[in-house]
N, C-alpha and C positions, 0 to 999 in steps of 0.2 A: 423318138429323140429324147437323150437324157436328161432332167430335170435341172433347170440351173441351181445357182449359189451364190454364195458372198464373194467374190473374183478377188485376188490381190494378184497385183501385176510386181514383175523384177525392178527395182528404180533404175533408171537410166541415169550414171551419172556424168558431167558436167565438169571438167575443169575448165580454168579460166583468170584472167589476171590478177581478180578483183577475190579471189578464191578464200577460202579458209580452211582448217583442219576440222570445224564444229561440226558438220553433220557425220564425220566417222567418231568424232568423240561422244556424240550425244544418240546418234540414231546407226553408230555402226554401218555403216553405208560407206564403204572401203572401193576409192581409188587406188588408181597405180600408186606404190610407196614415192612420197614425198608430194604428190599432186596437190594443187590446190583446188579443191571441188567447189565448185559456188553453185552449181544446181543441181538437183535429185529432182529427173523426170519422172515424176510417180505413176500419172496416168496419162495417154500420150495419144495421137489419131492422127499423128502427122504422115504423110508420106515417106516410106524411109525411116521413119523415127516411132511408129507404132509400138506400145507396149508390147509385151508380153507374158501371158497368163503365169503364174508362178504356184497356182494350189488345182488340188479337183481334178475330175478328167480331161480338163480343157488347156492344162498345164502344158506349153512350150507353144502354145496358139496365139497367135496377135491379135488383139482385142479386133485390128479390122475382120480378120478373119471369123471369128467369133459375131460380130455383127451381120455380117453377110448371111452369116448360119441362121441366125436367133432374131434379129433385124428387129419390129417392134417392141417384140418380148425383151430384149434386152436395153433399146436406149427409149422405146417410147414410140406407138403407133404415129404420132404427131411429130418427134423428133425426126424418127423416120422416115418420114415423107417429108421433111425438109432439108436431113443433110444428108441421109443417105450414106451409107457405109463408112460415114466419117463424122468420129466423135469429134462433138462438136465443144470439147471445152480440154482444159492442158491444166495440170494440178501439178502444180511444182512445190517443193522447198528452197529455200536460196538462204546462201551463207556470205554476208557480203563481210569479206576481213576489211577490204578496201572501198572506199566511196566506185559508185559504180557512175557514169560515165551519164552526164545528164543528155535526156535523149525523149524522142516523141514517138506514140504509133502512127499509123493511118489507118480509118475509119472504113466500114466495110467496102463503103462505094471507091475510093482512092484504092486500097487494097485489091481491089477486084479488075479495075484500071490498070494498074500500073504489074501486079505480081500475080492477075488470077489465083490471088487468093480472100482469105477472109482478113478484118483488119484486128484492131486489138482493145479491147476494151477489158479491164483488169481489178482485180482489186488483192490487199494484202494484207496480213494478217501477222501481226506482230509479235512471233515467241519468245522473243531475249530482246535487250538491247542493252551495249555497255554506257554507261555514264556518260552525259553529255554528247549521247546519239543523237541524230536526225535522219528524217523523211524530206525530201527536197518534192514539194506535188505543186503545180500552179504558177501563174506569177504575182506576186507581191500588187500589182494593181494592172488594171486592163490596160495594154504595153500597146502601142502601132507598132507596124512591120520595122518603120524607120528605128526608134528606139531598140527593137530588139537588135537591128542590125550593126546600130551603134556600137552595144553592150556588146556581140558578137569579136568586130574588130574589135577591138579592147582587151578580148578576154575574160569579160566583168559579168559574164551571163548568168553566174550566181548570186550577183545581187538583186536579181530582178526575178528570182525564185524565190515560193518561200520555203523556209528552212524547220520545220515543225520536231520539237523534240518529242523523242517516244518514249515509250515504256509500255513493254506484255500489258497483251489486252487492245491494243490498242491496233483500228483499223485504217485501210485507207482505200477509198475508191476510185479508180482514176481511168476516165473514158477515154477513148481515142482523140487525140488532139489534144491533151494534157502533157506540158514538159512535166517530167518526173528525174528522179534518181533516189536510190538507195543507201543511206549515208552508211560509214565506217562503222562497224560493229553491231549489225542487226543479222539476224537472224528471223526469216520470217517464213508465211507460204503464202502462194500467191495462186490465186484462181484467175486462166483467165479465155478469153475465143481462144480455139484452136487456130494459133497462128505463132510465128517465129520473125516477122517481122519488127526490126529496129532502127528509127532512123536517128543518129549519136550526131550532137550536138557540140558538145562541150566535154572532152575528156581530160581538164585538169592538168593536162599537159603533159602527159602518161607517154611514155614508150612500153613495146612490146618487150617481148626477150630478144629478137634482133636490134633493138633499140631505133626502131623505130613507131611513130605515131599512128597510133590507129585511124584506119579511114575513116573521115566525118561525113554526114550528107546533111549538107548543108540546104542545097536547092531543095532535096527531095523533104525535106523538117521543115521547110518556109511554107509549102503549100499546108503540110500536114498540120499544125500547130494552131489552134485555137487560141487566138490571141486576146478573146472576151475572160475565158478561162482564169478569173483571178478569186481563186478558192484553194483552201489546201485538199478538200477529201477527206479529211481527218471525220472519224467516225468513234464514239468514244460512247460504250452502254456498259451498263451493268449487267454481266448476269443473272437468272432468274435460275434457280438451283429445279432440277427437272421441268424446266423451261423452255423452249424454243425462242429465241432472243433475238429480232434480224436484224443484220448487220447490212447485210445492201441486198436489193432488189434491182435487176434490168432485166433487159429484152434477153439477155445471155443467158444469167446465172440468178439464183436466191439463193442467197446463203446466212444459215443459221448457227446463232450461238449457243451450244448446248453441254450446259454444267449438270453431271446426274450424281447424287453418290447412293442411289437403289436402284433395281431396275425398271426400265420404261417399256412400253410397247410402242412403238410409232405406226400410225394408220395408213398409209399407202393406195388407199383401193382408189380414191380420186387423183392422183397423182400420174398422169400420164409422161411421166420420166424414170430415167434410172437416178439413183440420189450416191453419192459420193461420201462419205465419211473419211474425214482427217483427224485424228486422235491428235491431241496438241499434249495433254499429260496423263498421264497414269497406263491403263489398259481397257481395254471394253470388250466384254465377249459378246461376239452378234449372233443372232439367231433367224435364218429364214428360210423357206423352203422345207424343213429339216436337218437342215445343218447347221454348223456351228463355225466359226473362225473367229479369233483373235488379235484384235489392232493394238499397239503398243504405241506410245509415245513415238511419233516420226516416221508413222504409216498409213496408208490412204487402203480403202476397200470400194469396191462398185457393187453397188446391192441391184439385179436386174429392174425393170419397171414391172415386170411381175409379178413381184411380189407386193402381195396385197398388205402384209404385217412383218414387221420387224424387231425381234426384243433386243434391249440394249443393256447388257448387263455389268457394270463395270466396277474395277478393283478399288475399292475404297471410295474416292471422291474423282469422277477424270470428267475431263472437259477434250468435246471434240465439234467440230465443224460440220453443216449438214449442208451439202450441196446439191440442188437438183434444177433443172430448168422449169423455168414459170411456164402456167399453160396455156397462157401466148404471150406474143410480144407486147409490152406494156409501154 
């Protein structure tokens, strides 16, 4: 069997109401002309929606496929025997031009109930935000069902959200059962379970291109919704320059903040996961295996869980995200 590598997958992209032009302007990632893209599925283990390999000899293969072949070796003896040819986490970018549609997930058990599938627990990672942006995560104070429902009829469901201004750098953690939404002009990436489940709440009163209004799930968001839930998530550190910096830790995902401007070796050999890198600015040349690739600002790599060492070499000063699953649930 041939020796793996640093894997970079094609982005799958994403148009959608709430769209923008930013990621073909800043990371080249070209929809159909005039489309509004609002996601770049970077790395993917969806059904139907699986990446696919884009470098190496493994180039035009779906990352499922690829795990079938490689299976510990590539996501983790322990990952492995828990989700089994199905990557278990969804690395996205999003361009939100438009506020995006305040809305809840379900939790793995609700999820598993209702969609046989996994539920959502997420977190996001702030690379732009225009003047006078927000984070909508949480509500403003521990709400009963009543009150929410009030606000509901009404319409008034975002006053009972809080409204958190951002600015780069800045994170948000946000579990299953947390109302969320993505204010007007951010730009961010967002790690989160493999899953595509959304149940939309409040969409501002939006029509589609037939003009009409997007379907709300209302009933299926009353179960889901953690109504103790009154916290934003906001998560705000300093980097630590050739530092590993953590930004959030669960049962899902850890993920690191990591500022270098020389290069690092990172240790691996206890790490019974594959770890993820998102370049946020500059370049990084990786090293493992004996090979080499290049992440650029607006690109995600999967380093196998075989590898025991990885050098991080990058142009000038770049700051990228280090993802890998905890080795167990916490």
């Amino acid at each position: 069997m041939n020796t793996l590598y640093p894997i970079k997958f094609k982005p799958v992209l994403k148009e959608t109401i709430w769209g923008g032009k930013n990621l073909k302007a800043r990371y080249a990632k070209n929809g159909k002309p005039g489309s509004k893209i609002g996601e770049s599925w970077e790395i993917c283990g969806l059904n139907g929606e699986s990446s696919v390999v884009d470098n190496g000899f493994l180039k035009g293969n779906s990352l499922q496929e690829i795990i079938e072949i490689y299976m510990g070796d590539l996501i983790g003896d322990e990952p492995y025997n828990r989700f089994g040819n199905e990557f278990p986490l969804l690395i996205k970018f999003i361009d939100a031009s438009d506020t995006l549609s305040i809305q809840v997930h379900p939790d793995d058990k609700m999820a598993s109930e209702r969609h046989h599938a996994w539920g959502k627990t997420e977190m996001w990672y702030i690379i732009d935000a225009e003047k006078d942006s927000v984070i909508y995560t949480g509500f403003i104070k521990k709400t009963s069902k009543e009150e929410y429902l009030k606000h509901l009829d009404n319409k008034t469901i975002p006053d009972l959200v809080n409204a958190t201004p951002v600015k780069p750098g800045d994170a948000f953690f946000i579990p299953a059962g947390m109302v969320h939404a993505i204010g007007a002009g951010v730009v961010l990436t967002e790690i989160q379970e493999t899953s595509d489940i959304t149940y939309r709440i409040y969409d501002w009163d939006r029509t589609d291109k037939s003009g009409k209004p997007r379907e709300m799930h209302t009933e299926l968001a009353l179960d889901a919704i953690n109504f103790d839930l009154a916290d934003t998530g906001l998560i705000r550190k300093e980097p630590v320059t050739n530092q590993p910096v953590t930004l959030a830790e669960c049962r899902y995902f850890h993920t690191n903040l990591l500022e270098i401007d020389r290069p690092v070796i990172k240790d691996y050999s206890l790490t019974d996961s594959f770890v993820v890198y998102i370049c946020i600015s500059s370049s990084v040349l990786v090293e493992c295996f004996g090979s080499t690739e290049t992440i650029n600002a607006g690109e995600t790599i999967l380093i196998p869980a075989s590898a025991d060492n990885v050098t991080l070499i990058p142009v000038g000063s770049a700051t990228i995200l280090e993802v890998y699953l905890p080795h167990k649930a916490i």
